[in-house]
N, C-alpha and C positions, 0 to 999 in steps of 0.2 A: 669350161673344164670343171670339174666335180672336185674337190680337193679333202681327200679323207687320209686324216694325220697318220693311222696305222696302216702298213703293209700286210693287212689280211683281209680275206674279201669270201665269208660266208655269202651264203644266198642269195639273204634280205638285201646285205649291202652291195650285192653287185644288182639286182632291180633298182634300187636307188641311182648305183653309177649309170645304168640304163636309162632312167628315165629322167635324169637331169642330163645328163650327155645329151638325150635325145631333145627332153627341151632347148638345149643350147645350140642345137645343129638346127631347128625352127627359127629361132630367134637370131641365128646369127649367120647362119647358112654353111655349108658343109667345111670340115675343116681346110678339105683341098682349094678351096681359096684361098687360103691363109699365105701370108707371101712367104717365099723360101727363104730370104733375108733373115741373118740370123737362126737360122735352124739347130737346135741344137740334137736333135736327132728325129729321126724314119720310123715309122712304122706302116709297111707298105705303101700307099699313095700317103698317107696323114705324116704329118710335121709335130712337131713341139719345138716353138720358137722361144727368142729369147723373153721376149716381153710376158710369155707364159709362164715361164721360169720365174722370172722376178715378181711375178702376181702373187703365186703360189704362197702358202702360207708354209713359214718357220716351223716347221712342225720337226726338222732333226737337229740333233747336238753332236759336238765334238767331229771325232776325225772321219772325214768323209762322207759329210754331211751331205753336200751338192750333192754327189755322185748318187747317194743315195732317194734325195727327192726327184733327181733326175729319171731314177731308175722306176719311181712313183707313178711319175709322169707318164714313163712309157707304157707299163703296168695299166694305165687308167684308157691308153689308147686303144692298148692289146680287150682289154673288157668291150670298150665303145663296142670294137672292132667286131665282134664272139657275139657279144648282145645281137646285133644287127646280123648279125648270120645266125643269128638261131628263132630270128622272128621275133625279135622283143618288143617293135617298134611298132607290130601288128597287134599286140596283145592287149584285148578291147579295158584292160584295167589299169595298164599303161596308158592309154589311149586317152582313156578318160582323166585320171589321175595331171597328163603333161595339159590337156584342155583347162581343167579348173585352175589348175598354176597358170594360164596362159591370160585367164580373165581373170586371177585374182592380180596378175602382173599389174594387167592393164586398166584395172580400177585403181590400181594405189598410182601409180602413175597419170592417170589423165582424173579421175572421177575424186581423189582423195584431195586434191590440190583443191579444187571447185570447194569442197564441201569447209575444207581448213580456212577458206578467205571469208567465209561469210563473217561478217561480224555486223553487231546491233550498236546503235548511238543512244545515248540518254535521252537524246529527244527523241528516236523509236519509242521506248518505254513511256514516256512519258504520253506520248501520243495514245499508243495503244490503250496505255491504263484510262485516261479521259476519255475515248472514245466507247470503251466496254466497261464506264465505271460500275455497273449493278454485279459484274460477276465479281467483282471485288467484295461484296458487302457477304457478309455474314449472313446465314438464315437464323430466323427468327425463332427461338427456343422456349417449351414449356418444360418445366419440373412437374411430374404428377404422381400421385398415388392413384393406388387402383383397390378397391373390395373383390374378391370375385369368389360368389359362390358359383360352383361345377354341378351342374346337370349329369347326373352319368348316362351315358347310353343306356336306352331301354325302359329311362322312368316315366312311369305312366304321368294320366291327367293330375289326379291326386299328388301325386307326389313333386310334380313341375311346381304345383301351385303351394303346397308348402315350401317349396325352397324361397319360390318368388318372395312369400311372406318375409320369410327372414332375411331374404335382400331390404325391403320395404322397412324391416327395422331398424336397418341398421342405419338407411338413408335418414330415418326420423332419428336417432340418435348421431346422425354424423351431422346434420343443421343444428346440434346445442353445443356442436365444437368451440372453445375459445379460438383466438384467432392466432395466438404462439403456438397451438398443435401443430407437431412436423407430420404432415400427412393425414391418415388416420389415427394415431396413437395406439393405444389399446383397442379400440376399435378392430382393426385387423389383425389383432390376435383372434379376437374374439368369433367374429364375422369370418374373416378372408380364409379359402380355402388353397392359396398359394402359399406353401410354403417359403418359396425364395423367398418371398416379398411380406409376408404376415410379420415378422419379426422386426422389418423395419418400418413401421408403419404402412403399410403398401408400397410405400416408396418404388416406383419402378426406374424412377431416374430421369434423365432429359430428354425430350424426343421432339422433330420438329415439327412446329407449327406449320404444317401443311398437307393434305389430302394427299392419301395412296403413302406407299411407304409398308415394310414389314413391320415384322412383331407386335404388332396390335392388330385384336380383329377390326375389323372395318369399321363396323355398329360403333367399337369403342373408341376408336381415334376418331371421328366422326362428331362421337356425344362433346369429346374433350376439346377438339376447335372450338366450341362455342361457349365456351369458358373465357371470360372477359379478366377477369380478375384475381391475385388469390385469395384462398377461400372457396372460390365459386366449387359449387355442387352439379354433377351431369344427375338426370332421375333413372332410375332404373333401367338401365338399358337390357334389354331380351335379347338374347342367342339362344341357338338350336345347345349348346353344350354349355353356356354360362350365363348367368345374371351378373351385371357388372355396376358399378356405383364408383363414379370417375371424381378424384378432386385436384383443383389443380395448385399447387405449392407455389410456385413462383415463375416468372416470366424473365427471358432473355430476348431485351429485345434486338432486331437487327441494326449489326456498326459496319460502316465504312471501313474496311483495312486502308489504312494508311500507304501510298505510294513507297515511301522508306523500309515500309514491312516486307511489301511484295516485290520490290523491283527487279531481283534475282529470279524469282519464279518467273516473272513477267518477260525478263531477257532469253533466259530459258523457251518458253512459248515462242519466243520470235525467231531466236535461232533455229529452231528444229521447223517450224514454218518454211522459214528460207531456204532449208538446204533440205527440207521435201519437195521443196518449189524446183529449187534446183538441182535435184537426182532425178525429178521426172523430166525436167528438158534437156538434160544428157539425155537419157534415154530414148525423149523421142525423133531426137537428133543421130543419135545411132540404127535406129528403125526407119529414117527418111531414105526413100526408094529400095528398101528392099522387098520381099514379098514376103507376107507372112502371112499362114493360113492356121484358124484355129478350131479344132475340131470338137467343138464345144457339146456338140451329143454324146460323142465317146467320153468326154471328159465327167456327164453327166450319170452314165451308167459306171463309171468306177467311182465317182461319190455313193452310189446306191450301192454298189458292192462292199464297200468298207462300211457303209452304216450296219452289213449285217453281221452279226456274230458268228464265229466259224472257229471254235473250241477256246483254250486258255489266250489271253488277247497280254500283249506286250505294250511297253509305254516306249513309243521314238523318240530317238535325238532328233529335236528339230534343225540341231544341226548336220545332219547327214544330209549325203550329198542322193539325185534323186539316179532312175536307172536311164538304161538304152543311149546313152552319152549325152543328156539333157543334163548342163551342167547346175549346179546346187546351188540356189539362192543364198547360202552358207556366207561364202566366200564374197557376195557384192556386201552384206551385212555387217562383216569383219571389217570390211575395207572405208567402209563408214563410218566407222562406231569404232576405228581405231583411238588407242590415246592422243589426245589434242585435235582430237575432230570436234570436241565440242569443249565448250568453256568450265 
C-alpha cells in the first residue's frame, strides 16, 4: 500500500500511486488474497484490513483522525482501482520504471548482504603487501633543468646552424658552472628561450627516471636518463623545433613505503578485489541455465553510429537508465556502492 500523508492526488502523484500499488500487487500478489479477517472496509472485490491500518503511517491529528486515514486508505484503493482500468499497468514507462525497482529491490536484498560481509584481516594485508612488495616502492626521481633554444618553423640551413652555435655556447659556458648553481643560473636567462622556465634557472622540476612518459621530448628525456650524477651535463641534443642542453640538479632516489603507510590503501585493493570477485559469481550464478543470446554485430554497428557526429552533441548521465525495457546498470551500482558497503 502506497501511503501518501495528504489527501490530494494531482497527476504525478497518482502514476506514483499507480506504480508502487502495481509494484506491490507483483510482489505480494493481488489484494484479493488478502484474508477478510479483520476488514475494515470494501472496495469492490479489494479489502483494507486491520493490519493495513495500523501499518499506515500517523500522518492525521485531532478529532477524527482514524476516520479520516481510513477514508485515505479507501481513497488509495479507489486510485489502484481507476489506474488499472485505464491501462496504467500497460504503460511501457510504468513498466519499465516497476522493473528497475524490481532489481534494485532484489540487489539490496540478496546482492548488498554478499558485498557488506566481505571483510579483509591484517594478515590479508600484510600478505598481499610482501608478496607485491616492488608496487609499494616509490619511482625513482630527477630534478633537472633544461636550456632550450627554439628553431622556428621554416629556418633555413644557415640559420639551424647559428642557433645550434649558440646552443654549443652555452653548453661550453654551462661546464665552468660551480657546483652550488641551482640549475642553470644566469645562464638561462641568458641562453633559454623558455620563458616559464628562464627565470628560474631552467628549472623544470622533478620528472621520473624512466623512458616514455609526457612533457618532454623524447631526444630530451632520453639525453637526461643518462645523467649519473648532479651536475652532470646532456650535449647538445638536436630537434626538428629545438636544441636543448639537459642538467641534472639532483636525484630521488627510490624508497620502500612502509606497510604502516599503506595498509589502508592495501585493505582498500583487497576489499574491492573481493567483492568484484564476488559480484561476478552472483551474477554468474543468476545466468546459470537460462538462455542468453548476444547480438554482438548489432551491438557493433550502434558503436559505429555513435562515433559519428550528427549536429550539436549532449553529455549523458551515466546514470540514466537504457531504453526498449533493458533495465539500467544504474541501480545494480547504487546497490553496491551503497553507505557501508565498503570500509
Amino acid at each position: 500500500m502506497i501511503k501518501i500523508p495528504e489527501m490530494t492526488f494531482p497527476q504525478s502523484a497518482i502514476l506514483t500511486a499507480a506504480t508502487s500499488a502495481l509494484l506491490l500487487l507483483l510482489l505480494q500478489g493481488s489484494s484479493c488474497d488478502r484474508p477478510a479477517s479483520g476488514v475494515l472496509a470494501r472496495v469492490d472485490d479489494e479489502v483494507v484490513t486491520v493490519d493495513e491500518f495500523k501499518d499506515a503511517p500517523r500522518s492525521y491529528t485531532g478529532a477524527g483522525r482514524r476516520q479520516r486515514l481510513l477514508r485515505y486508505l479507501v481513497d488509495e484503493e479507489v486510485i489502484f482501482a481507476q489506474a488499472l482500468e485505464e491501462g496504467y499497468d500497460k504503460d511501457p514507462q510504468l513498466v519499465r520504471e516497476i522493473r528497475r525497482r524490481l532489481v534494485n529491490e532484489y540487489l539490496e536484498r540478496n546482492l548488498t548482504p554478499i558485498l557488506d560481509a566481505v571483510k579483509v584481516s591484517d594478515e590479508d594485508v600484510a600478505r598481499h603487501y610482501s608478496q607485491n612488495i616492488d608496487t609499494y616502492r616509490t619511482r625513482e626521481l630527477a630534478r633537472v633543468a633544461v636550456i632550450s633554444v627554439r628553431v622556428p618553423s621554416g629556418t633555413d640551413g644557415p640559420g639551424r646552424t647559428a642557433l645550434l652555435k649558440r646552443a654549443r655556447a652555452a653548453l661550453e659556458e654551462a661546464r665552468e658552472l660551480p657546483p652550488g648553481v641551482s640549475g642553470f643560473g644566469e645562464l638561462a636567462r641568458r641562453y633559454s628561450d623558455d620563458s616559464k622556465t628562464k627565470e628560474a634557472g631552467g628549472d623544470i622540476g622533478w620528472i621520473v627516471r624512466e623512458p616514455g612518459g609526457g612533457g618532454l621530448d623524447p631526444a630530451l628525456r632520453a639525453g637526461i636518463l643518462q645523467l649519473e650524477k648532479p651536475g652532470d651535463l646532456t650535449p647538445v641534443i638536436k630537434t626538428e623545433k629545438a636544441f636543448y642542453i639537459g642538467r641534472l640538479a639532483e636525484l630521488r632516489p627510490s624508497q620502500l613505503r612502509p606497510l604502516s603507510g599503506v595498509r589502508s590503501a592495501v585493505r582498500l585493493i583487497l576489499v574491492n578485489k573481493t567483492r568484484d570477485a564476488a559480484q561476478d559469481e552472483f551474477y554468474r550464478k543468476l545466468r546459470e541455465g537460462r538462455k542468453i543470446t548476444l547480438q554482438l554485430d548489432l551491438l557493433g554497428k550502434l558503436e559505429l553510429e555513435e562515433e559519428k557526429p550528427s549536429g550539436p552533441q549532449e553529455t549523458v548521465d551515466a546514470e540514466a537508465g537504457t531504453e526498449a525495457g533493458v533495465s539500467s546498470p544504474a541501480p545494480i551500482r547504487r546497490a553496491a556502492e551503497k553507505p557501508g558497503a565498503s570500509e
